[in-house]
C-alpha positions in Angstrom: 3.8 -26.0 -15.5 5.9 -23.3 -17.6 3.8 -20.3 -18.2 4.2 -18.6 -21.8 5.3 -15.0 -21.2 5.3 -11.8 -23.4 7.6 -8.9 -22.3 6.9 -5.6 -24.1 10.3 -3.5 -23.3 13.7 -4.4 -23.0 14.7 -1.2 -20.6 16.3 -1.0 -17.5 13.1 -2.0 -15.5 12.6 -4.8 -18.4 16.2 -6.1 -17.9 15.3 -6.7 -14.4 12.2 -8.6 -14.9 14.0 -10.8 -17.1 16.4 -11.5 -14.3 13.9 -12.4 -11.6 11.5 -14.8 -14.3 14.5 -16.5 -16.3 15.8 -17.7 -12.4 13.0 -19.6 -11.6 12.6 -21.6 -14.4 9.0 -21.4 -13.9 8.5 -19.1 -17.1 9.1 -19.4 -20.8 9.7 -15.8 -22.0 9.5 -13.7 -25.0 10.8 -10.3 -25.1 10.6 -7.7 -27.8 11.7 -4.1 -28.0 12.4 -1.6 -30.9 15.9 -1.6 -30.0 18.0 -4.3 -31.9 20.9 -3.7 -29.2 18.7 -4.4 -26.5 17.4 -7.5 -28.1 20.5 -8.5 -29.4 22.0 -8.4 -25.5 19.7 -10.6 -24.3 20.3 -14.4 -24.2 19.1 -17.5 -21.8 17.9 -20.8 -22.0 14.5 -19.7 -21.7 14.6 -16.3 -22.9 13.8 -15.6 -26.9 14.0 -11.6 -27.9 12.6 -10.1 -31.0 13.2 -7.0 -32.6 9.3 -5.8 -32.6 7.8 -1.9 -32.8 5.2 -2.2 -30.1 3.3 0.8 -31.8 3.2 -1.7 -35.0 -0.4 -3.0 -33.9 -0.7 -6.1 -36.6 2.8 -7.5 -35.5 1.9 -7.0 -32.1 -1.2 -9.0 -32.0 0.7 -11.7 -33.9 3.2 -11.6 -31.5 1.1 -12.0 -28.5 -0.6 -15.2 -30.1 -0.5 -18.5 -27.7 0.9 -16.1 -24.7 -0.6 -16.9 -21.4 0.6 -13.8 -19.7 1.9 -10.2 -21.2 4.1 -7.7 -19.1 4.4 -3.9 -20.6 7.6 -2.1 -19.7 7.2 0.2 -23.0 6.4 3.5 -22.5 3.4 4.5 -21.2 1.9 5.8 -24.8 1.6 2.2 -25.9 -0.2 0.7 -22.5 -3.7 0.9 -24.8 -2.7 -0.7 -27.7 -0.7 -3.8 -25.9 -3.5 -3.9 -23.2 -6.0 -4.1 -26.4 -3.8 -6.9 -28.3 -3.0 -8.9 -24.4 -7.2 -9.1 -24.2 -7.9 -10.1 -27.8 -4.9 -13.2 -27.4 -6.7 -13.9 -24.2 -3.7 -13.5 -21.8 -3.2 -11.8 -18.8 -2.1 -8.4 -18.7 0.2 -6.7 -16.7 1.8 -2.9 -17.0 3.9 -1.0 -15.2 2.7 2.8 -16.0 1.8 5.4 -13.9 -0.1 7.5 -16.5 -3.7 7.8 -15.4 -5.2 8.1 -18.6 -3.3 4.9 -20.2 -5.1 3.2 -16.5 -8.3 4.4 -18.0 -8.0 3.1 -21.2 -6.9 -0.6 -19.4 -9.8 -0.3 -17.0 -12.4 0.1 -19.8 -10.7 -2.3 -22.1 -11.1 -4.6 -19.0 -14.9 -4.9 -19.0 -16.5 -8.1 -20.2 -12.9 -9.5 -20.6 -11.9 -13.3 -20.1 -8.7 -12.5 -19.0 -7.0 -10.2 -15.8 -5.9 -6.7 -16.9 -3.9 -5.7 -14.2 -1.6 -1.9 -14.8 0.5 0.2 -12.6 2.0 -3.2 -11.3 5.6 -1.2 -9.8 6.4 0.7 -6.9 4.4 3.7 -7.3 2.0 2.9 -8.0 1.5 -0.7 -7.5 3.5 -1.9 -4.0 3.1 1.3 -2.0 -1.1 0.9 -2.6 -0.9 -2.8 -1.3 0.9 -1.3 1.9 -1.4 1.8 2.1 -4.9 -0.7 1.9 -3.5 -2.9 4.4 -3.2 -0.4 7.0 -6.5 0.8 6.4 -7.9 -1.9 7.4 -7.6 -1.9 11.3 -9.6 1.1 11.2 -13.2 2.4 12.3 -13.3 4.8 10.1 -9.9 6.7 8.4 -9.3 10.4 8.3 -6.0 10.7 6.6 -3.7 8.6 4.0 -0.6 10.2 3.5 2.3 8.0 1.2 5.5 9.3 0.3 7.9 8.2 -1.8 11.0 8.6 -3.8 13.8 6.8 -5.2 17.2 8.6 -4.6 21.0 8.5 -5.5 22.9 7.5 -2.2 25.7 10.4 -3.4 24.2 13.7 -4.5 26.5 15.5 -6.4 24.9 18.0 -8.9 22.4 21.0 -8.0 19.2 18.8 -8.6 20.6 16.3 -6.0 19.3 13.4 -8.5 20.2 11.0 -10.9 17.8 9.3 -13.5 17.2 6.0 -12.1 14.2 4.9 -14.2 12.0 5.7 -17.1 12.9 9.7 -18.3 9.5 9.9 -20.0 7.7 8.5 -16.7 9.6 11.2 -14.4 8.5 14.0 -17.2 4.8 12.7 -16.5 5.2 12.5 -12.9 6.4 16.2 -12.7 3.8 17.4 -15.3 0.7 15.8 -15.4 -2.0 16.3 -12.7 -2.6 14.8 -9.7 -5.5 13.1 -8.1 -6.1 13.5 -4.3 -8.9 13.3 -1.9 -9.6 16.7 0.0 -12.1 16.7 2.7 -13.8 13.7 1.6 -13.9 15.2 -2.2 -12.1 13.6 -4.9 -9.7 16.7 -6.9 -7.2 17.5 -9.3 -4.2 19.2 -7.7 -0.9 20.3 -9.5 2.5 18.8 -9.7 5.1 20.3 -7.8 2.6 21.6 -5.1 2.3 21.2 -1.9 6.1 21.2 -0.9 6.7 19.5 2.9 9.8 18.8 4.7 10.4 15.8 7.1 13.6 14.1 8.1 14.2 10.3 8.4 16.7 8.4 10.5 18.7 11.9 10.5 18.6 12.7 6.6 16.3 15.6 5.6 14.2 15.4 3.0 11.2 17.8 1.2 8.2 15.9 -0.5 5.7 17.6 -3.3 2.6 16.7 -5.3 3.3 14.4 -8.6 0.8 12.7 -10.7 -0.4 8.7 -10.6 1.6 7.4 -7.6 -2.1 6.8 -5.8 -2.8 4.4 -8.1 -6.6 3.1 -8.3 -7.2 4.0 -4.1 -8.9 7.4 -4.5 -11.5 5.0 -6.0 -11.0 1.7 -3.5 -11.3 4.5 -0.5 -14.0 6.8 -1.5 -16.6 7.4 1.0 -14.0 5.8 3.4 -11.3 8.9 3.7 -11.4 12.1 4.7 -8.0 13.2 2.7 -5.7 11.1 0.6 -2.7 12.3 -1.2 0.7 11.0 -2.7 3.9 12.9 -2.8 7.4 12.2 -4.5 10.4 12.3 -1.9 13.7 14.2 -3.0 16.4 16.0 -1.3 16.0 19.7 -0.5 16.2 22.4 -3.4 14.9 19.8 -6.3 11.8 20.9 -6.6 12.5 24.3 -7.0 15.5 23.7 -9.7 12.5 21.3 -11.1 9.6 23.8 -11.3 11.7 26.9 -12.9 12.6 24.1 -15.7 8.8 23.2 -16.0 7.2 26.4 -15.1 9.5 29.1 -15.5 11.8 28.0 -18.7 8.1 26.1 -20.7 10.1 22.8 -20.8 6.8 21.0 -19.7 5.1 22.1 -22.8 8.3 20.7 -24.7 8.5 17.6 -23.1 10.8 16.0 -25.8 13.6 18.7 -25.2 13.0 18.4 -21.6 14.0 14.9 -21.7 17.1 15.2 -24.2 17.9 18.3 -21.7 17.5 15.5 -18.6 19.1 12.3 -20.8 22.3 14.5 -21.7 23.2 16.5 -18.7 21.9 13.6 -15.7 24.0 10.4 -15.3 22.1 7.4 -14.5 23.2 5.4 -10.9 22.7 2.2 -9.8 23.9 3.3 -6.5 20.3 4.4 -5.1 18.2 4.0 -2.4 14.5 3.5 -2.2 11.8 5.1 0.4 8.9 4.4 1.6 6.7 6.6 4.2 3.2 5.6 4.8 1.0 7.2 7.4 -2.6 6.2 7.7 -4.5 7.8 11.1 -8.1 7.6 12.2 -10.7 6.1 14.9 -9.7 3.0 16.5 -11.5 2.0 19.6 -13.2 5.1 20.0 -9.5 6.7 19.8 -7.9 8.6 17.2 -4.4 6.3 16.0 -1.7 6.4 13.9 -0.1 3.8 11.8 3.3 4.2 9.8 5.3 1.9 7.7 8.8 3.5 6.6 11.4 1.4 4.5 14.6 1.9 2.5 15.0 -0.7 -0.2 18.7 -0.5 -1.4 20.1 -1.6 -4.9 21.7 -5.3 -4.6 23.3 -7.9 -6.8 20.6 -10.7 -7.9 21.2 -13.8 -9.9 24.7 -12.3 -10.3 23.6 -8.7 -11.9 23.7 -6.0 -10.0 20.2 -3.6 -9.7 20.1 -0.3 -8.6 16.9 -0.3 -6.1 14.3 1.3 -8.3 15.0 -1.6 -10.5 14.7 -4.1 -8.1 11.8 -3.0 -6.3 9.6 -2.0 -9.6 10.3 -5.3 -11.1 9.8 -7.1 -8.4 6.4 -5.5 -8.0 5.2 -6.8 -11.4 7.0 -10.2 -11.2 5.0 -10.9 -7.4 1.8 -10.0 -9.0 2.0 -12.0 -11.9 2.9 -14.9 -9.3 0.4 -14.4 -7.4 -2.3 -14.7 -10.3 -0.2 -17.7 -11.2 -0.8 -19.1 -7.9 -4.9 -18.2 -7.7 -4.6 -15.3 -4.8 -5.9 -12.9 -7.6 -8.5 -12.7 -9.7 -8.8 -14.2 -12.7 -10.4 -11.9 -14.8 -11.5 -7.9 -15.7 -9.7 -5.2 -14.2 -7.6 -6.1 -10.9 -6.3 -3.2 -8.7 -2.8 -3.4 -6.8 -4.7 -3.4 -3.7 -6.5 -6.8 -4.3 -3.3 -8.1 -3.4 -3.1 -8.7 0.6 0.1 -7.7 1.6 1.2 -11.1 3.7 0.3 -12.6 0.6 3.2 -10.4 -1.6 5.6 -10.5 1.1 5.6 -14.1 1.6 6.0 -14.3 -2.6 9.6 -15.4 -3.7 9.7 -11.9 -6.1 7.9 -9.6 -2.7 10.5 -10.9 -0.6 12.8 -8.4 -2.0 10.8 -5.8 0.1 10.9 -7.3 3.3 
């Protein structure tokens, strides 16, 4: 049976969603974006694109009409209003954003609903909490969750050692907004760009630093549970510091749209990236404390004949498992659904969840 799917955003990350659904034959898919260029680039057998503002709340709504599923790859300021025009459609509802206050707004919106609301369906958050809740779960009783991760150029060349691999506006939030963490069994705010570490794996060095939303919904599915529960981004050594004299020292982060023309202008994009991953969960385990770690490197690869850099391929193939996966029945099928509903078997053994094994 051909599910009816929406697709708000014709990005990079959008682009690769498209990819991965129009393969399968399995969905009949609508795409709209803003951008005429974007739409206008876009062309399958199964794939119809619209030039649609998503901030346009009347066309939306209109739009959306007869959809059984919706995906939002738009920026993270419009998560409320498509997540308000999925429900009142009655289709399923899936985002991509890591803003905690858009997750709010879904989670509320969620309540009473007939349909499955179900945000922050990527890589961070979104994969990395499925990971993180399945190694909890061999456990007596936890005392740390630690998850790094980043998404890095394979060929550093300028002083940030970065390229722009993904959303500019979503990076901006990362670096800027604050974080959630759990601290000696106490849920707090902490700041972006805190907290710097360093650790090296499989002989490259890296440093590591508080950002906002990668934890996702867990500081609420392991409260009570944790002792302390944090999230950092991954980057190579001297970033952060070239990062916080922009943020801190310069204002940019209270001029977040210069920022980003700043970033856009003077920060090629790559395809040639890598992906990390760095769990560690400890605790008691028969009476004795243990460690658990799950480390993986995700690299970008050619699919269905397009090439995608890894943060591509991993954040859409996030969004694409889940919304198999409540195709399929092995998620709920209504209110709001966290990432870590998802058991991990489950996702790897998807066709879409595949691409991280």
């Amino acid at each position: 049976m051909t599910t009816r799917l929406a697709l708000l955003g014709a990005g990079k990350i959008g682009d690769a969603i498209v990819n991965l659904l129009a393969a399968t034959g399995d969905y009949e898919i609508l795409v709209a974006d803003r951008d005429a260029a974007r739409v206008g680039s876009l062309s399958s057998p199964n794939v119809h694109a619209v030039e649609v503002d998503g901030s346009d709340e009347p066309k939306l709504r209109a739009l959306l009409a007869g959809r059984d599923v919706v995906i939002s790859a738009a920026p993270y300021y419009l998560t409320p209003a498509i997540a308000a025009a999925a429900k009142a459609a009655g289709a399923h509802y899936f985002d991509l954003t890591e803003d905690v206050a858009s997750t709010r707004a879904v989670k509320a919106l969620a309540e009473g609903a007939a349909t499955a609301l179900v945000p922050q369906c990527g890589l961070a958050p979104g994969y990395v909490s499925i990971v993180a809740h399945e190694l909890t779960r061999d456990f007596d009783s936890l005392r740390d969750v630690q998850m790094r991760v980043g998404a890095l150029p394979i060929y550093p060349t300028n002083a940030l050692k970065y390229n722009l691999t993904w959303s500019t506006d979503g990076l901006i939030n990362e670096y800027c907004n604050p974080c959630e963490a759990i601290i000696d069994g106490v849920l707090r705010e902490t700041l972006a760009l805190e907290e710097t570490e360093a650790f090296s794996l499989d002989g490259v060095a890296y440093e590591a630093f508080n950002t906002s939303g990668g934890l996702g919904t867990l500081c609420d599915t392991l409260a009570g549970r944790v002792d302390n529960l944090n999230y950092k981004t991954v980057r190579y050594p001297g970033h952060r510091d070239i990062v916080k004299m922009l943020i801190r020292d310069l204002r940019l982060g209270q001029r977040r749209d210069l920022l980003k023309d700043v970033l856009e202008a003077a920060i090629p994009i790559t395809l040639q990236d890598v992906v990390l991953i760095f769990i560690t969960v400890s605790g008691s385990k028969e009476g004795r404390l243990t460690q658990h770690t799950y480390a993986k490197k995700v690299y970008s690869r050619t699919v269905n004949g397009q090439h995608l850099s890894a943060i591509q391929l991993t954040t859409a193939a996030g969004v694409c498992a889940m919304v198999d996966l409540l195709r399929d029945g092995q998620l709920p099928q209504r209110g709001f659904v966290r990432q870590e509903q998802a058991a991990l078997p489950d996702f790897l053994a998807n066709r879409f969840g595949q691409y991280y094994s």
